[in-house]
KEKE-3310 file (N, C-alpha, C; in steps of 0.2 Angstrom, whole numbers, plus 5000, padded with zeros to 4 digits):
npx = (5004:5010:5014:5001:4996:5004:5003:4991:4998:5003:5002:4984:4976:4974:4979:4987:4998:5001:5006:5016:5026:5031:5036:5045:5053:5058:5064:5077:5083:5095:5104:5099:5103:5116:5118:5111:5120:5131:5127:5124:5137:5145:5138:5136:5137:5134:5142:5145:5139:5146:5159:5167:5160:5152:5160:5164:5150:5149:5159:5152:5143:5147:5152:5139:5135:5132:5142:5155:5153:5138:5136:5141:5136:5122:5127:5131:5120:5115:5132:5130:5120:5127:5137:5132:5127:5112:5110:5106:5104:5108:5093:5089:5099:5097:5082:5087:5094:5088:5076:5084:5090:5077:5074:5082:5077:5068:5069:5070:5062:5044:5036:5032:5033:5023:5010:5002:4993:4992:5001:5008:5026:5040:5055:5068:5085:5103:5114:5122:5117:5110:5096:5087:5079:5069:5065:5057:5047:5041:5035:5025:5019:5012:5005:4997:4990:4983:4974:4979:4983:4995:5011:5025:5040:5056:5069:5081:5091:5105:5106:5099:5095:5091:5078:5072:5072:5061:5051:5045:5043:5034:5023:5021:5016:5006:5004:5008:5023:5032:5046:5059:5069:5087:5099:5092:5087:5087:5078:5068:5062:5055:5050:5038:5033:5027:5020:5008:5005:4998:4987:4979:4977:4985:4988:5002:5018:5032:5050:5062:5079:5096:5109:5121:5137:5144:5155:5152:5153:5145:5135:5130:5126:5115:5107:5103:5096:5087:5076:5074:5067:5056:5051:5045:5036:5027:5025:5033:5038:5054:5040:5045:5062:5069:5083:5090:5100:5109:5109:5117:5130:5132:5140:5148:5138:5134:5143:5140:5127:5128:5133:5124:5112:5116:5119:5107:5098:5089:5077:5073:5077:5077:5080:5087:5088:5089:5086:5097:5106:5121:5122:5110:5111:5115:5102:5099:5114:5109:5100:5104:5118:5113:5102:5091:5075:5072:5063:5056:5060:5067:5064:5066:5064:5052:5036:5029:5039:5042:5043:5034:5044:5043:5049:5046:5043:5056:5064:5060:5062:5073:5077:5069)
npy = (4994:5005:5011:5017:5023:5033:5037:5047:5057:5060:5072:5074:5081:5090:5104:5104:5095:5103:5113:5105:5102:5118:5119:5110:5113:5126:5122:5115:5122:5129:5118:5115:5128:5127:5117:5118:5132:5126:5115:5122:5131:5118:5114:5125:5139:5129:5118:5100:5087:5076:5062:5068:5081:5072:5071:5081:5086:5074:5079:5088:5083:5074:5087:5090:5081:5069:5058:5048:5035:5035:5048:5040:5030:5036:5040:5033:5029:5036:5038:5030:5034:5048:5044:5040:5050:5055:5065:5081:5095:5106:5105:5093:5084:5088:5083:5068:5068:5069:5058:5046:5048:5048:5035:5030:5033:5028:5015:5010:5003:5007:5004:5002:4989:4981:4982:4968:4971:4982:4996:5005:5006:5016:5019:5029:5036:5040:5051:5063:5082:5081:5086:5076:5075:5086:5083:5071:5079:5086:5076:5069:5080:5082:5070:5072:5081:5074:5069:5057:5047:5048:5042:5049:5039:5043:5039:5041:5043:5046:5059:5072:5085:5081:5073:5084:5092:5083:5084:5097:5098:5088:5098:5107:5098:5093:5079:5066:5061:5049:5044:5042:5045:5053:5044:5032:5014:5015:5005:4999:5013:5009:4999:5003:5013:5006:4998:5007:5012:5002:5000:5009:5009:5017:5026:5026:5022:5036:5034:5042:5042:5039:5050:5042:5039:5031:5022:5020:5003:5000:5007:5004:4989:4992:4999:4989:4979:4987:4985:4973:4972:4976:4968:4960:4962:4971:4960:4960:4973:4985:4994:5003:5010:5023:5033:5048:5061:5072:5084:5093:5088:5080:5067:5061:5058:5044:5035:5034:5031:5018:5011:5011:5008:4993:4989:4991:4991:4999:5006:5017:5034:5050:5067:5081:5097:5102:5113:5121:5118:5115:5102:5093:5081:5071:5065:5056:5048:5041:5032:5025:5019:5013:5009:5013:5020:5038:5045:5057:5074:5089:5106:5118:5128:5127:5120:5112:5111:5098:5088:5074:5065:5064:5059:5063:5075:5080:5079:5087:5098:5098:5101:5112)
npz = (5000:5002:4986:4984:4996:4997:4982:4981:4983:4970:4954:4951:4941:4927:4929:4942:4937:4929:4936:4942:4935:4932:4943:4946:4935:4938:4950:4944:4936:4940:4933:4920:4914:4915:4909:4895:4890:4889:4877:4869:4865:4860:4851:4839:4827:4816:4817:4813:4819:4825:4831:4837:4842:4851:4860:4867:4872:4880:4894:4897:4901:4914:4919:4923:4934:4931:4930:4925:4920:4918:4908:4898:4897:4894:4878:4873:4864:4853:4849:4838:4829:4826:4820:4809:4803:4806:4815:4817:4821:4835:4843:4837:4843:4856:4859:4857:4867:4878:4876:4879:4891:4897:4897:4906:4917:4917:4919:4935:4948:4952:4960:4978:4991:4995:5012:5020:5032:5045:5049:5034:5037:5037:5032:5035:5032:5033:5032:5042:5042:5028:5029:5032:5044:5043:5030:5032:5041:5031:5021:5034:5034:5020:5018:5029:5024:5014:5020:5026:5044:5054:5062:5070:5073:5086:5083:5081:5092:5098:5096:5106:5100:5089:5092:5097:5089:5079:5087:5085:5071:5072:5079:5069:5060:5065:5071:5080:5091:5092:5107:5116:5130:5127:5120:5122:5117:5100:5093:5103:5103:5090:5091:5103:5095:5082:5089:5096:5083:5079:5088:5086:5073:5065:5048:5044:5048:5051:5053:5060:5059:5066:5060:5053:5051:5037:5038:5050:5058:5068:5071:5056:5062:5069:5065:5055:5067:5070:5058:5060:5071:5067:5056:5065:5072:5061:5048:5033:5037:5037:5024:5013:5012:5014:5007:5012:5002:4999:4986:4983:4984:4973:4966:4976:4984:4981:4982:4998:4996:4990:4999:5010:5005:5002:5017:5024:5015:5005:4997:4989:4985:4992:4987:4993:4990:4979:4972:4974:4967:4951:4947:4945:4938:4945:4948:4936:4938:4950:4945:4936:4942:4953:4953:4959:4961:4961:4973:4980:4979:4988:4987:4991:5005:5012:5022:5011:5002:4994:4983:4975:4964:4947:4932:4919:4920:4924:4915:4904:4913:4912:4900:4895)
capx = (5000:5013:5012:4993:4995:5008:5001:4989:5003:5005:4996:4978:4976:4981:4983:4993:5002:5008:5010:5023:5031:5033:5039:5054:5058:5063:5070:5082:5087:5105:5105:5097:5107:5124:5118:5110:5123:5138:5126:5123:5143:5146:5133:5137:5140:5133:5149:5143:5138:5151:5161:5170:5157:5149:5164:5164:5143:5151:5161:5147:5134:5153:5151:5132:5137:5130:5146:5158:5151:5133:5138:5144:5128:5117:5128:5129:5116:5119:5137:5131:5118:5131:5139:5128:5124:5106:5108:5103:5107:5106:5085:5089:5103:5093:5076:5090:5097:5080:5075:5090:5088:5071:5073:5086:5076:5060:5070:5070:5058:5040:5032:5039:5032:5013:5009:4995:4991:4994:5003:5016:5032:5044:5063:5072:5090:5105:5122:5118:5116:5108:5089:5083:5073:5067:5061:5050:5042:5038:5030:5022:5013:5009:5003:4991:4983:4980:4967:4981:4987:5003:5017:5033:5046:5061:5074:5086:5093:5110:5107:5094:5094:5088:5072:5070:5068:5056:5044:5046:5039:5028:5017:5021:5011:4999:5008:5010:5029:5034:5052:5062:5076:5092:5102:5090:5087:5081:5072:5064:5057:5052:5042:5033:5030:5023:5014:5003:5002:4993:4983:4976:4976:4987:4990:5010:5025:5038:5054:5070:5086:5102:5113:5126:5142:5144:5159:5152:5149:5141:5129:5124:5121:5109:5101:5097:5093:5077:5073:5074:5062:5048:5047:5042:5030:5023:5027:5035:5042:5050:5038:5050:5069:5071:5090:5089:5105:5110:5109:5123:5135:5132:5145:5151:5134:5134:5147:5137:5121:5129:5136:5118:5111:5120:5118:5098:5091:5086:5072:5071:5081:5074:5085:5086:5091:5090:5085:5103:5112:5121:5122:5104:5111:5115:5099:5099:5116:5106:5096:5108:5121:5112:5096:5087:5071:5070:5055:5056:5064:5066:5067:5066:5064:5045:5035:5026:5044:5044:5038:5034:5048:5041:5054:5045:5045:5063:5067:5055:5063:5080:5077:5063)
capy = (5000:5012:5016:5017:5031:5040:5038:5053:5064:5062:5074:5070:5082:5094:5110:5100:5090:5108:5117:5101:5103:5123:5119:5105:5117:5129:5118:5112:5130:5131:5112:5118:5133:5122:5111:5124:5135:5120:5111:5128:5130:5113:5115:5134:5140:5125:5114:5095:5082:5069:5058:5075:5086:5070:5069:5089:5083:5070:5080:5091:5079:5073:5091:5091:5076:5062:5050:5045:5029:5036:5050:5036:5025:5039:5043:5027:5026:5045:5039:5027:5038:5053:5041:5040:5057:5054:5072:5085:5099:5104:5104:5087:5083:5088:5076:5061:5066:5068:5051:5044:5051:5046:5028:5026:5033:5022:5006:5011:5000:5013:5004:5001:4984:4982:4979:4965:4972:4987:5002:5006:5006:5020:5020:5035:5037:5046:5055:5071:5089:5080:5088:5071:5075:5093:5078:5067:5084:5088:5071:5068:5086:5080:5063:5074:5084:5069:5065:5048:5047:5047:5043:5050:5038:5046:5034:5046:5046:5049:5067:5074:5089:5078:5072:5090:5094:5079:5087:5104:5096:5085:5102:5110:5096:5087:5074:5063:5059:5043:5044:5041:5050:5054:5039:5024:5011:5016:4998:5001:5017:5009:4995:5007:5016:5001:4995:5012:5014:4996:5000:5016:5008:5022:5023:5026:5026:5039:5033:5044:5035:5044:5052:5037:5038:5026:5021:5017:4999:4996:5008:5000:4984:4995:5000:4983:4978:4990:4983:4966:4973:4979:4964:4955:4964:4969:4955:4963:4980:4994:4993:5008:5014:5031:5037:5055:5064:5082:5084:5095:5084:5076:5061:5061:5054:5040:5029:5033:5027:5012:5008:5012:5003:4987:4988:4994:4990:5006:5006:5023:5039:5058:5071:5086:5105:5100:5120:5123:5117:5113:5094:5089:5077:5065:5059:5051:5045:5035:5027:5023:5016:5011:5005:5014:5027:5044:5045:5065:5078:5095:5110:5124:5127:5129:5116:5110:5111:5091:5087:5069:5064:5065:5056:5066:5082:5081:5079:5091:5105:5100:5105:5116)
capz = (5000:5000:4979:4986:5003:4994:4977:4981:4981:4964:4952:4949:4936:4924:4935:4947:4931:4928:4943:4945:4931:4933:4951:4943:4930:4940:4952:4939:4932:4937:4929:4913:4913:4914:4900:4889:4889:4885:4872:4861:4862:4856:4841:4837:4820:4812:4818:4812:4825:4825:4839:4843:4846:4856:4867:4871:4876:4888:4895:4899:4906:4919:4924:4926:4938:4930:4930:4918:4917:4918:4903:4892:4895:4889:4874:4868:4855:4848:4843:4833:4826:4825:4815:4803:4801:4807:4819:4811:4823:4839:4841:4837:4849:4862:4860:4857:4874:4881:4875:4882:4900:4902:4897:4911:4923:4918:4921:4938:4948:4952:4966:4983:4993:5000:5018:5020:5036:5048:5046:5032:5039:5029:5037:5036:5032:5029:5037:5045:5037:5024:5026:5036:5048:5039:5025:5037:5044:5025:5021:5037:5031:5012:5021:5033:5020:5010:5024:5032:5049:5053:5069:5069:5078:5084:5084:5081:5099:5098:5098:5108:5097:5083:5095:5098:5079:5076:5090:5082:5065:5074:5083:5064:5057:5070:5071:5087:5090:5099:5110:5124:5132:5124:5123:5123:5110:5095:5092:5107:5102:5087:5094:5105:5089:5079:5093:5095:5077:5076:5091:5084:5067:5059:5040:5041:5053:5049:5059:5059:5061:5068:5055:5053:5047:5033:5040:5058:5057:5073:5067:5052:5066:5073:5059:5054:5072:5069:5053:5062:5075:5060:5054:5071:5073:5054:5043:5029:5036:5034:5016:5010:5016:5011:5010:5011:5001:4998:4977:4982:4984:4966:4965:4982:4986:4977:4985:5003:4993:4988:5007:5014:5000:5007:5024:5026:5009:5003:4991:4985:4986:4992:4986:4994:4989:4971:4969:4974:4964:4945:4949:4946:4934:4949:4949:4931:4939:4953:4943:4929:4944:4959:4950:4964:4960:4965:4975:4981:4978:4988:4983:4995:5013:5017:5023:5004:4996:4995:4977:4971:4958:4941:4925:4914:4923:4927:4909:4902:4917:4910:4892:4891)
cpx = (5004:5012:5003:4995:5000:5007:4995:4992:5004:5000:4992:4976:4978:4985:4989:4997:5008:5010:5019:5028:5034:5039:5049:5058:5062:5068:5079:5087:5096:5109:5105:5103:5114:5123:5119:5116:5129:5135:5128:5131:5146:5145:5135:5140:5140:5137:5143:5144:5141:5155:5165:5164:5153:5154:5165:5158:5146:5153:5159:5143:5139:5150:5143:5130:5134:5134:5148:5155:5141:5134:5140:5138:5124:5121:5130:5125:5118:5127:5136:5125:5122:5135:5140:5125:5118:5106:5111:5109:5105:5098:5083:5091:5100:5087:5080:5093:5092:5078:5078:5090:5082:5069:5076:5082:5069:5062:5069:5063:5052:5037:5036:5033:5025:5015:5003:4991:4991:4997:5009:5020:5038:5052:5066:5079:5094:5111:5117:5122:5112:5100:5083:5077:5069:5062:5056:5046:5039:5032:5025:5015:5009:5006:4996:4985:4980:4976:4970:4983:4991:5007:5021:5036:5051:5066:5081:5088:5100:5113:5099:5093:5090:5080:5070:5065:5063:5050:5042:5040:5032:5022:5016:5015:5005:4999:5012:5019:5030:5044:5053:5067:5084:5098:5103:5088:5083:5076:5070:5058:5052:5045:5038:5031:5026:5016:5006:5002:4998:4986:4978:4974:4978:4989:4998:5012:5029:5044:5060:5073:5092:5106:5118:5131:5143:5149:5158:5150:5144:5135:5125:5121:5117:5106:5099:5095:5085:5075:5070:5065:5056:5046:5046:5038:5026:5028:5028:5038:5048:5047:5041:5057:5069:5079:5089:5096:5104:5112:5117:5131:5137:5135:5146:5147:5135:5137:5144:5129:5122:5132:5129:5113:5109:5118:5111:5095:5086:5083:5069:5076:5076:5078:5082:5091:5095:5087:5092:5108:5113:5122:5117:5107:5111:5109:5098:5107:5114:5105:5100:5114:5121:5105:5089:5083:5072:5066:5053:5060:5063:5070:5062:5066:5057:5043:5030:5032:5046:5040:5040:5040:5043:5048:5054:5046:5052:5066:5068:5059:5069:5084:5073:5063)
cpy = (5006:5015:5021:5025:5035:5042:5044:5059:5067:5066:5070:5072:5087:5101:5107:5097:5098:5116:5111:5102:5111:5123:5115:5107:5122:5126:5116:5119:5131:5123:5116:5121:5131:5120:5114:5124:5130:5116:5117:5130:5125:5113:5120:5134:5133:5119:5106:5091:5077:5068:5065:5080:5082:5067:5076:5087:5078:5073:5086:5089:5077:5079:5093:5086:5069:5055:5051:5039:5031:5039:5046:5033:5032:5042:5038:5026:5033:5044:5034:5032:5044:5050:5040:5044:5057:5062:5078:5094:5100:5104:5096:5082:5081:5084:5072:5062:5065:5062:5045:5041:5047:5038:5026:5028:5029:5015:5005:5008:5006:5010:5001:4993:4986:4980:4974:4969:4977:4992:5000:5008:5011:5022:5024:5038:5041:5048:5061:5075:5087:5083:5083:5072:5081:5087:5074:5071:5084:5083:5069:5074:5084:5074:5065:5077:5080:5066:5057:5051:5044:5046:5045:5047:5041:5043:5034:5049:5047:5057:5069:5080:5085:5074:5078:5095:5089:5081:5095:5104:5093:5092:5104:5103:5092:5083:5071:5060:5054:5044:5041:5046:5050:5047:5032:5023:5015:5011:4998:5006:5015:5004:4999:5011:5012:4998:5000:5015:5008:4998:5005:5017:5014:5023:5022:5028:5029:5037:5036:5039:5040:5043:5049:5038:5030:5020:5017:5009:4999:5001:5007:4994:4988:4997:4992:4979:4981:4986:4975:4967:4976:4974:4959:4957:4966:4968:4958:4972:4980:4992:4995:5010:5019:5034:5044:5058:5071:5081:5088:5094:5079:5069:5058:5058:5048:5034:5029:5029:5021:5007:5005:5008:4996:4984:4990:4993:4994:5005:5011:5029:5046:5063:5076:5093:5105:5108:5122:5123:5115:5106:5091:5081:5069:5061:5053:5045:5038:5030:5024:5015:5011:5006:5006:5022:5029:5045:5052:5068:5084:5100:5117:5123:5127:5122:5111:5111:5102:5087:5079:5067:5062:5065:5064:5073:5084:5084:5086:5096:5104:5103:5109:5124)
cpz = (5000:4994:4981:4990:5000:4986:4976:4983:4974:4962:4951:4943:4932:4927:4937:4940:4931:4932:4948:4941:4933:4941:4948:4937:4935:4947:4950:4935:4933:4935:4922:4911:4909:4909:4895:4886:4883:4876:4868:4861:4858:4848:4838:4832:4815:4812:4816:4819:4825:4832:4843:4846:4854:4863:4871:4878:4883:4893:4900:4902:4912:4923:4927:4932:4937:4931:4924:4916:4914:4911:4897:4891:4891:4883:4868:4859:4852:4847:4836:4825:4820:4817:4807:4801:4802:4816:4817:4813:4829:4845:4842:4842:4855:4864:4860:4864:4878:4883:4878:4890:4903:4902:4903:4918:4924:4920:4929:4941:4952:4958:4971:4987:4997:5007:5017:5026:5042:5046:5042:5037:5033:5036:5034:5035:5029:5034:5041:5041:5030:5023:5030:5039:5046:5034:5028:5039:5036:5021:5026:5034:5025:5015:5023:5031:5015:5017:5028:5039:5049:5062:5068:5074:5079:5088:5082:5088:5102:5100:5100:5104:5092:5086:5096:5091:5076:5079:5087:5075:5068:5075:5076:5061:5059:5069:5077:5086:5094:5101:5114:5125:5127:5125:5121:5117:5107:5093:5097:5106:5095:5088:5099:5099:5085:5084:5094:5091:5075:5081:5089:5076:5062:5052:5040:5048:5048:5053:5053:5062:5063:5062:5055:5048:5043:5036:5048:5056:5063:5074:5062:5058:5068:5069:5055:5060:5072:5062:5055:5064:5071:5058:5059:5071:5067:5050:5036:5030:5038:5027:5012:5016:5012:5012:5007:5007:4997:4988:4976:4980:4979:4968:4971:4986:4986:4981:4993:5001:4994:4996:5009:5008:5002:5013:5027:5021:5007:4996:4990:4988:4987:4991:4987:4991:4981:4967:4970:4971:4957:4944:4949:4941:4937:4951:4942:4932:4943:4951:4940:4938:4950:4958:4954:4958:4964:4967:4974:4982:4980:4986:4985:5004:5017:5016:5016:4998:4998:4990:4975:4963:4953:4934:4921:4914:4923:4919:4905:4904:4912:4902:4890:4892)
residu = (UNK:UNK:UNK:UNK:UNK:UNK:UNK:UNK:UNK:UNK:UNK:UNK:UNK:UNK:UNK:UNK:UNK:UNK:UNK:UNK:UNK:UNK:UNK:UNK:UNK:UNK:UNK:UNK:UNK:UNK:UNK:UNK:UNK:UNK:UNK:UNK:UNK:UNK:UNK:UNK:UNK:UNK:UNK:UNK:UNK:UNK:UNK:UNK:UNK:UNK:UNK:UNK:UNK:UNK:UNK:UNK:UNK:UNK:UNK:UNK:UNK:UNK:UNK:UNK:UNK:UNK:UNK:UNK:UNK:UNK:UNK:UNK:UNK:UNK:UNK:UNK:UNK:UNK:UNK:UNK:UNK:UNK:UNK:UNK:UNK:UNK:UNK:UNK:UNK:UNK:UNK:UNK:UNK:UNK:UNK:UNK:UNK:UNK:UNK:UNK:UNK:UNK:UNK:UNK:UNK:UNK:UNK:UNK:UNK:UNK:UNK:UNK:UNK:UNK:UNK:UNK:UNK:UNK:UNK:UNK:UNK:UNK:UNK:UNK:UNK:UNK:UNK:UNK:UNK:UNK:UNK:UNK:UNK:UNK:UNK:UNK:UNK:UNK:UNK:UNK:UNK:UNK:UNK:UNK:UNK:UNK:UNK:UNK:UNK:UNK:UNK:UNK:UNK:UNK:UNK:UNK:UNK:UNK:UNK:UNK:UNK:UNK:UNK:UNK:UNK:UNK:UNK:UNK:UNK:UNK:UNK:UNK:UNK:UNK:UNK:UNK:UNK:UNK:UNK:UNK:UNK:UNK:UNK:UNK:UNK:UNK:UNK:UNK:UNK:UNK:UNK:UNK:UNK:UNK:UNK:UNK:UNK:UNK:UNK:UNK:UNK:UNK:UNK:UNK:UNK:UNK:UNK:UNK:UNK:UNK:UNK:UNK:UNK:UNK:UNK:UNK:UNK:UNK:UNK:UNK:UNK:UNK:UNK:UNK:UNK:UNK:UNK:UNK:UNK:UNK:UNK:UNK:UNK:UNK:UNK:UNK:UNK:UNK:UNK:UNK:UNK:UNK:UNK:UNK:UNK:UNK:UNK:UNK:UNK:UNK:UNK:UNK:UNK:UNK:UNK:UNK:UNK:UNK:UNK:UNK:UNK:UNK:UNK:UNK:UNK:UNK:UNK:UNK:UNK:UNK:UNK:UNK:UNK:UNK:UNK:UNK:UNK:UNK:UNK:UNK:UNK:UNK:UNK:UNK:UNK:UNK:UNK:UNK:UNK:UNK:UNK:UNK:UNK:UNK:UNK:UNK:UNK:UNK:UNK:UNK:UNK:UNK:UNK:UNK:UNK:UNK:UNK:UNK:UNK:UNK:UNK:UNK:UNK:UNK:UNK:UNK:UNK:UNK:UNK:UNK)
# end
């Protein structure tokens, strides 16, 4: 049921269709911008589309942080074309890159796992400064206007500031918070969490996680000590792992994705501060090298900057 209680996030119709789009256009603007500008040098003065102009392109989509390896997968088929003199100009270019893009992000898988029974389970993750618990406030909110209830566990108790900031969103969204004191298990807080999300029959737990060094192992063990605890209690949870990463950090991400990946079984990525920066490209990296969908992506700081990822839109923002 998650594609379900989160699939009324998505548009329903065409307003919303293109108040989402307009929102991931400008999100993407100092992307675009980057690209823009490099393609129409490339092309400029009528210069022929051959394997040269498409290794300059490469070397632009690198700096729009897709990946050396990602960059070569989408340019793949456009050098056999190029080859063949089948691009025209660059109008052209541009839709074969388009076409390109959004195939790699549709391979990506689109639904996350059903519960049969109780509440979705949605696990939380992520380093710290990444946007984390700011991101659970923001979905908690998008969840409550879509008419579900909601719990916030705060199973981030390493730092009591980080319980602090969970209650802060909770009062911001009407949103009960389950905890403990600074310190104590987190799989504790979460079976108190699960338990009076079944007794209250709530549609969704959101549990944060402490912001774990990739590096710590003895934090990943605790992070899958709670997953352990999810699924004693509801058979099949967490239904979603959410790893939270900063857009900013383009590439740099990636190899913490693939860590947390690994050790929590992360089945969807949230990319935040994806308005700040010229490295949106990272998300066609994800998909391309981690095989993980983007679920959401923010893009600003107010409480309804937490937009549903949308292929099409992203595409669409990055060339239009």
């Amino acid at each position: 049921m998650i594609q379900t209680l989160f699939g009324s996030l998505q548009p329903e119709n065409k307003e919303e269709k293109t108040s989402l789009f307009d929102r991931m256009k400008q999100a993407v603007t100092r992307t675009r911008e980057n690209l823009s500008e490099k393609i129409e040098e490339i092309v400029s003065f009528g210069k022929e589309i051959d394997s040269n102009t498409l290794d300059d392109l490469e070397a632009s989509l690198v700096s729009a942080d897709l990946g050396v390896n990602t960059a070569h997968a989408v340019l793949e088929t456009l050098r056999e074309k190029a080859d063949h003199k089948q691009i025209k100009d660059a109008s052209e270019l541009k839709r074969l890159l388009k076409e390109e893009i959004l195939s790699i992000l549709a391979k990506t898988p689109a639904k996350a796992a059903k519960a049969d029974a109780g509440p979705e389970v949605v696990l939380v993750v992520g380093v710290n400064g990444v946007g984390k618990t700011t991101t659970i406030g923001k979905l908690a909110n998008a969840l409550r206007r879509e008419g579900k209830t909601v719990l916030l566990a705060a199973a981030d108790t390493f730092r009591a500031a980080a319980i602090d900031q969970l209650e802060v969103w909770g009062s911001r969204t009407g949103v009960e918070v389950i905890k403990t004191k600074p310190g104590g298990d987190p799989s504790a807080v979460l079976f108190d969490a699960l338990g009076a999300a079944q007794a209250r029959k709530t549609d969704c737990v959101i549990v944060d996680t402490a912001g774990r060094l990739h590096t710590k192992t003895s934090l990943m063990a605790e992070l899958d000590k709670m997953r352990r605890t999810a699924q004693r209690i509801i058979p099949g949870a967490p239904h979603e792992t959410l790893l939270v990463m900063d857009a900013t950090t383009g590439q740099n991400g990636l190899q913490q994705a693939r860590l947390f990946t690994e050790a929590a079984g992360v089945t969807g990525i949230v990319l935040t501060k994806l308005d700040g920066t010229a490295k949106g490209g990272v998300v066609v990296a994800i998909s391309q090298e981690l095989g993980l969908p983007v679920r959401y992506v923010g893009v600003g700081e107010k409480i309804g900057d937490l937009l549903p990822f949308d292929p099409q839109a992203f595409v669409d923002g990055l060339f239009n």
